[in-house]
C-alpha positions as CSV (number, residue, x, y, z in Angstrom):
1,X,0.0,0.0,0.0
2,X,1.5,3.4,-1.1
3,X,2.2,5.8,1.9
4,X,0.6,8.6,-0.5
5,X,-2.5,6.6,-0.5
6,X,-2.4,5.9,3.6
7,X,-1.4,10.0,4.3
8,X,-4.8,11.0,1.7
9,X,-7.1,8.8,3.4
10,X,-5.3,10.3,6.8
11,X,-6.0,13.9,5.4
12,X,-9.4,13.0,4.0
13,X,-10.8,11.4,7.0
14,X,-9.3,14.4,9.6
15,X,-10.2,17.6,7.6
16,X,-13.9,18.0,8.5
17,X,-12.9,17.7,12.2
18,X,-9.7,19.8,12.2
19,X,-9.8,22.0,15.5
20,X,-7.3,25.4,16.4
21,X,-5.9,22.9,19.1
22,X,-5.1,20.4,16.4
23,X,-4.2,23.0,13.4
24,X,-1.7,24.5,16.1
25,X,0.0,21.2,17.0
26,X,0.1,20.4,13.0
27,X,2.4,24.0,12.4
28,X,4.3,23.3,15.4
29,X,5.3,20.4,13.6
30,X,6.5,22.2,10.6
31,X,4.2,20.6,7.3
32,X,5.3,17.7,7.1
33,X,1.4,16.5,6.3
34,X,0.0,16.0,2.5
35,X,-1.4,18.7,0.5
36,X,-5.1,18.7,0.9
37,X,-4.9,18.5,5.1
38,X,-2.7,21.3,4.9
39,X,-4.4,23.7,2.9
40,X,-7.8,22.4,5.2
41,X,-5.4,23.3,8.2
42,X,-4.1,27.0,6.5
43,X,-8.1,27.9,6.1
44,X,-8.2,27.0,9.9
45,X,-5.2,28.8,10.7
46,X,-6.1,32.4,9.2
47,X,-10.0,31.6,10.1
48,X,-9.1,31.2,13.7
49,X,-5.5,32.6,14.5
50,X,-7.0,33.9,17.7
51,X,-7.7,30.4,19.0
52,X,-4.8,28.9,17.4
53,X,-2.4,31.5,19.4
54,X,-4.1,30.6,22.7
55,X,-2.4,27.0,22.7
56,X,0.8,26.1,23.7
57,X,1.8,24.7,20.2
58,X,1.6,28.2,18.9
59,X,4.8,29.1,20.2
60,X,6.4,26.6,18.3
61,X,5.4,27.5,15.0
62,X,8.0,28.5,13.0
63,X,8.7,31.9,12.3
64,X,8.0,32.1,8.7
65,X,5.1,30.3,8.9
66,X,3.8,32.9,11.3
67,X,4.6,35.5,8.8
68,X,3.1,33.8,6.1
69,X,-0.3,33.4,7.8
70,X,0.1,37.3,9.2
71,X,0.6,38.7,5.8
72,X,-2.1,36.9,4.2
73,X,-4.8,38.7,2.6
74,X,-7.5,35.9,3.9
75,X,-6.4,36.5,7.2
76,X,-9.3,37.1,9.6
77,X,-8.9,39.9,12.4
78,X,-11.3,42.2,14.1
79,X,-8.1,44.9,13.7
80,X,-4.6,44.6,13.1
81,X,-3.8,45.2,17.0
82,X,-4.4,42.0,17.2
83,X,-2.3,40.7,14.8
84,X,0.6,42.5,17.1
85,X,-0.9,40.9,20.0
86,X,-0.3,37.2,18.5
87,X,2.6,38.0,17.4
88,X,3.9,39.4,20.6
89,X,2.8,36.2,22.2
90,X,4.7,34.1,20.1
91,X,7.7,35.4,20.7
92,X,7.4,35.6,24.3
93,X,7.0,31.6,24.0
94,X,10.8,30.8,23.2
95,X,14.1,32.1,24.2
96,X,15.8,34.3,21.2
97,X,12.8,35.0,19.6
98,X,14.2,38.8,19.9
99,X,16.4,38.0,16.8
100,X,13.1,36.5,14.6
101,X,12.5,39.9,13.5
102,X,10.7,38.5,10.1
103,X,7.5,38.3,11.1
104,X,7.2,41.7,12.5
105,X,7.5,43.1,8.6
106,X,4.1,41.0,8.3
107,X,2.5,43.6,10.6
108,X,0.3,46.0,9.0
109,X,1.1,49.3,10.5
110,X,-0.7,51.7,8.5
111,X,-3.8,49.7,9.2
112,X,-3.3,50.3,13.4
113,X,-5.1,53.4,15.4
114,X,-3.0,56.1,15.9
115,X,-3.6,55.8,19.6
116,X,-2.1,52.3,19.3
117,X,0.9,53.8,17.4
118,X,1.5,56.5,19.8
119,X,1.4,54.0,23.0
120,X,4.0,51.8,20.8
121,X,6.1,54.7,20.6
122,X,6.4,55.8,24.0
123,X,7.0,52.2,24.8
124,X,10.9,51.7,26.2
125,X,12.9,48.7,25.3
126,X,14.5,46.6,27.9
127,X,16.7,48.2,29.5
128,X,20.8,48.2,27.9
């Protein structure tokens, strides 16, 4: 039996019951699964970032994954503060994560309120 065959009927059987929880712990994994779970799993992802983000697995996504599913046009927000706020999130999951600077280019910052932008700018870094 061909392992192309076993991982369709594997996709097939688990897209109509693919949860945040469970498209979380996919990404965390990298995508290592076939093609029509993980485009079932991307729908998921930019559907319902905001549940996806509240899992532990988030933080392990990796970072250009994140910024791929940030800069997405199909990407599902109430505001693009809360894109920030998912994406701060993340990186306070893992050590280093000072140095991922890619997916902060995903933000949209002409799209935040100027009272978010002028808190963000009065905002001091850590300290030297």
């Amino acid at each position: 039996w061909e392992l192309s065959a076993l991982q369709d009927a594997l996709s097939s059987a688990m897209e109509g019951g693919l949860t945040p929880e469970i498209v979380a712990g996919l990404f965390a994994l990298g995508e290592p699964f076939g093609e029509h779970l993980g485009a079932a799993a991307r729908l998921v992802a930019l559907a319902q970032l905001g549940a996806c983000a509240g899992t532990e697995a988030f933080g392990r996504w990796k970072p250009n994954f994140l910024e791929h599913v940030l800069r997405s046009d199909d990407l599902v927000l109430g505001c693009e503060e809360e894109a920030l706020t998912y994406l701060v999130r993340w990186c306070a999951a893992a050590e280093g994560r000072d140095s991922d600077v890619f997916p902060l280019f995903a933000i949209r910052w002409n799209l935040m309120s100027l009272p978010t932008l002028d808190a963000l700018s009065e905002c001091k870094g850590p300290p030297a």
